[in-house]
C-alpha positions, 0 to 999 in steps of 0.5 A: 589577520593584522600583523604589527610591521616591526615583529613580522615583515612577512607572514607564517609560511611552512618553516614557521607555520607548522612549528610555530606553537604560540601564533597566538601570542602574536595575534592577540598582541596590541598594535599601538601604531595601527600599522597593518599588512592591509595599510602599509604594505600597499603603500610604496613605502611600506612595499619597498620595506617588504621586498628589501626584507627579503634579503637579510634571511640570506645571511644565515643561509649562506652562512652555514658552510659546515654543510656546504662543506664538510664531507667533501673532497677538499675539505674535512674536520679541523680535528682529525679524531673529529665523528662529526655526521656531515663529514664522516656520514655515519649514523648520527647524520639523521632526521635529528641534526639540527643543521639540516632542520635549521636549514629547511626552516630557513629557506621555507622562511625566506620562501615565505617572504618572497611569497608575500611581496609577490601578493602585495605586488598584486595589491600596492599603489602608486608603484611605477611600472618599472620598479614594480616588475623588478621587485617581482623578479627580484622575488621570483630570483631569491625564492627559485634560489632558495627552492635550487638549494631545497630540491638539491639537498633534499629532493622531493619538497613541497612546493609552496607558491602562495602565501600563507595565512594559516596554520597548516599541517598537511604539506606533501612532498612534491617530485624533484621535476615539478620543483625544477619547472618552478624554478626555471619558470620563475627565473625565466620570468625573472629575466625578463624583468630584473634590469641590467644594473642596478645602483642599489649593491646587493639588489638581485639583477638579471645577471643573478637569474640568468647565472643561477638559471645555466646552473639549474638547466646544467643541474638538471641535464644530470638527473633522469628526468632532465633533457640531456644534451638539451639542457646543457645546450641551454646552461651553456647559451645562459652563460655564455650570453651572460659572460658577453653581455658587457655587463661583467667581466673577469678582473685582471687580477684575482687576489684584488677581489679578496685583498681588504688593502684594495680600494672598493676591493668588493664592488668591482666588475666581476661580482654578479650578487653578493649578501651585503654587509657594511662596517656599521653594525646596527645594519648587520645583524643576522636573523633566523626566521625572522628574529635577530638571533641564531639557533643552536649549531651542531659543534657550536657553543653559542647558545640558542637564540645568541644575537649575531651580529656582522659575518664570520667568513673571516673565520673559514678554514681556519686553525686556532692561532692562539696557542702559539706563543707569540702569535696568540689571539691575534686579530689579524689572523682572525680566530676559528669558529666553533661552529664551522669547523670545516678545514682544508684537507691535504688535497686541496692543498696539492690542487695548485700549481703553486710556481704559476698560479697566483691564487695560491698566495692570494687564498692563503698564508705560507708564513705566520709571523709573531704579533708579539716579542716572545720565546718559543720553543727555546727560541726568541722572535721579535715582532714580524720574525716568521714563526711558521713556514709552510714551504711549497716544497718538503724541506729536508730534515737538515733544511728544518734544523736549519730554522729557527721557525716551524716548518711543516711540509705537505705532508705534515698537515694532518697533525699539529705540535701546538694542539692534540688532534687538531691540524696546522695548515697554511690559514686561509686569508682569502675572507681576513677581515680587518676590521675583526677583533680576535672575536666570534662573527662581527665580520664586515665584508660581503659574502660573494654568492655568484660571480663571473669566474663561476659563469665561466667555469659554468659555460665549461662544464655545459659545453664539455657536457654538451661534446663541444670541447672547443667552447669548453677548453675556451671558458676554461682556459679564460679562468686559468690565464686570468689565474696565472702569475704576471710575467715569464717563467725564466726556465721555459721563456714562457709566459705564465699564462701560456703555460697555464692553458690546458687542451685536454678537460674532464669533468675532474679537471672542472671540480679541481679547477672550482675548488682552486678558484672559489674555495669558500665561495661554492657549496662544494657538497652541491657542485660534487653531488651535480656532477655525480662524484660525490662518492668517488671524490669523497672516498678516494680524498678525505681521510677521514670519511675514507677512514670511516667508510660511511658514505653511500649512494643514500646520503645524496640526500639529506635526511628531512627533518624530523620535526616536520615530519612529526608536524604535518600530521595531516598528510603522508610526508615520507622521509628520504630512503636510508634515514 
């Protein structure tokens, strides 16, 4: 079968193969350059383009942080009237949501692609050794990547190692345990190739395989079918191997990771693997399945097929700035997206210890400011004047008549004076972008995906699974003094650092501890499900799921998506329990 290189960089695999209902057009067209799989692909050139085609499928995927985050402890819907099905798990989370089938469709895409260069890694001439074993591992890497976040979401998949050419209907679902061999196969394999470094940014390297294998062994220690104590023995030694290799290691300073007004603020020496974006926008369109265009969201008003262009975590966490006056549409407050409408929830907020933790005011704004001279509320601000104030701690009544400004305490985030049943909370300003106008996507920075904080924090959790509280207590407490503010608290003589160090540790101390360091950077839904409290967390911190009371011990996996379902007409494909 011939493929034209510029419609198809890799061929038909299960997301695409058993939906696609006009494969023949694509066949019968005519290839005016004469370039073919058999031709190209087997030169180094055509080689490289079909490796390094792998990696744009990995902007939607991690793009879609409504399922990574909705439903979980700290975060919530934007509107607290909000019945949205990842949040409040009832009974429209089903086999129809379109985020979970675009989902599914999109790993087995992206697991198609990486199938396809480890083929014609068997078929390229002229390659050197070397950069042929790392675009190997580079593809072993993603696809055990994308079959981690298959397994997890859904459990049971089928498990797709070759290449596809044909159309096919009769997929079967396999265990949970078979998929984990794979992937601690593949990426075992990937270590022993991917080099060190690399100066290609955003290319997979060996720290990518070996942070992603701890978390797959530190996974499946959990599960019934895991080795235990075995498991988090191995996660640990992963990690910690990882965290003294020399390669990495945790900035000094947290917020300069995040802060744009920094040089290089994104290549610096604690980012293990990030999906690449750049301030040139013809290099930063997302694609699904392969095609420059996203598909219709859950929530979203962008219509099905809508061109994207650039990132929208500039738009994380956000609430619409836009009705206030003198505020506005405001760019350097970026602008919330429709289609991801997850929000901090008051818990989140209460996680800091905002007098020693620096990464409070470097995740967040506590102050709004006018972007234009203007009245509000019978008052007048000029440009720069505080219009919103969000004290650390309550102000009394007459501290607030005191103000010209809003001021809302803690305990005043679920409501909002400017909308009805929306919220007003401190924005997130850890992703600004400002290089954004007040628009949808068009974001230019890169998306971290793995990085040395979470090694740590990984290597704390396997330890203190493991019964080894002086190694976890060790990791941990690297994360906190890193974390902690400069200098000394004046009340205690105390460094901050000193004071941020804890000797006790449990497994909810980790979970407020990821939330604090890599809010918006984890899939919080993954981490709450791994460590078995999902349930607990959920229940006992988001209002609204608690509210609703829909949350069972079935929606640990997501429902499989009808469509394919309904597709694979020749073989039994059984839907998850409770859907």
């Amino acid at each position: 079968m011939k493929y034209i290189i510029n419609k198809i960089l890799a061929v038909l695999f299960l997301g695409l193969a058993i939906t696609c209902t006009s494969c023949k057009k694509y066949i019968e067209e005519s290839n005016l350059g004469s370039a073919t799989d058999q031709n190209y692909y087997v030169t180094k050139q055509g080689f490289e383009d079909l490796a390094r085609s792998n990696y744009p499928n990995f902007r939607y995927i991690v793009g879609m942080s409504s399922l990574y985050n909705l439903g979980t402890d700290v975060f919530s819907s934007y509107a607290t009237t909000d019945v949205n099905a990842l949040n409040m798990y009832n009974v429209s989370l089903n086999s129809s949501l379109v985020d979970v089938d675009n989902y599914w469709k999109q790993l087995y895409y992206a697991i198609g692609g990486t199938n396809n260069t480890l083929y014609w890694a068997t078929q390229v001439q002229g390659m050197d050794a070397a950069t042929l074993n790392a675009r190997i591992g580079e593809s072993k890497a993603l696809r055990a990547y994308c079959y981690y976040l298959l397994v997890e979401t859904f459990g049971d998949v089928p498990l797709v190692t070759n290449r596809t050419v044909t159309v096919s209907n009769s997929f079967t679902r396999n265990p949970e345990s078979e998929v984990y061999l794979q992937i601690i196969k593949d990426l075992s394999e990937a270590i022993a190739v991917l080099p060190l470094t690399t100066t290609d940014q955003g290319r997979v390297t060996r720290g990518f395989a070996q942070h992603l294998l701890s978390k797959v062994y530190l996974t499946r220690g959990y599960k019934s079918f895991g080795s235990g104590n075995a498991d988090f023995n191995q996660a640990a030694t992963l990690a910690e191997t990882l965290i003294n290799s020399g390669t990495y290691s945790l900035r000094p300073n947290y917020s300069s990771m995040f802060d744009p007004s920094t040089a290089n603020f994104q290549i610096n020496s604690e980012v293990i693997f990030s999906v690449q974006y750049s301030t040139t926008a013809a290099t930063n369109a997302v694609y699904f399945l392969g095609k420059p265009g996203l598909p219709a969201v859950a929530g979203g008003s962008a219509a099905s097929g809508t061109a994207v262009v650039g990132s929208s975590q500039q738009q994380y966490f956000l609430w619409d700035v836009q009705n206030v006056a003198t505020i506005g549409r405001a760019a350097f407050y970026n602008k919330p997206n429709a289609a991801h409408t997850a929000v901090p929830d008051p818990f989140f907020f209460s996680l800091f210890d905002k007098a020693r933790d620096s990464r409070y005011l470097a995740s967040v704004w506590t102050g709004l400011t006018a972007q234009t001279a203007g009245n509000l509320n019978g008052k007048t601000f000029a440009v720069g004047d505080t219009v919103i104030f969000y004290p650390d701690i309550a102000f009394t009544p007459a501290q607030k008549a005191n103000r010209k400004y809003y001021v809302f305490n803690p305990d005043e985030y679920r409501s909002s004076p400017f909308t009805g049943n929306t919220r007003t909370f401190p924005l997130f300003k850890k992703f600004r972008d400002p290089n954004v106008t007040f628009t949808d996507n068009g974001g230019t920075r890169d998306t971290y995906v793995f990085r040395l904080g979470e090694t740590y924090l990984l290597a704390a959790e396997a330890y203190l699974q493991a019964g080894n509280l002086t190694k976890a207590l060790q990791f941990f407490n690297a994360v906190r003094s890193r974390a902690a503010k400069a200098g000394v608290n004046t009340a205690t003589g105390n460094t901050y650092a000193a004071e941020m160090q804890v000797s006790a540790l449990s497994l909810d101390a980790i979970l407020d501890e990821r939330a604090r360091e890599l809010a918006g950077e984890e899939f919080r839904w993954f981490e709450l499900k791994r460590t078995g409290k999902l349930l607990s967390r959920v229940l006992a911190y988001n209002e609204e799921a608690r509210a609703a009371n829909s949350l069972k011990s079935f929606h640990l996996l997501r429902p499989i998506p009808q469509s394919q379902i309904d597709l694979n007409r020749g073989a039994v494909f059984a839907q998850n329990p409770g859907y």
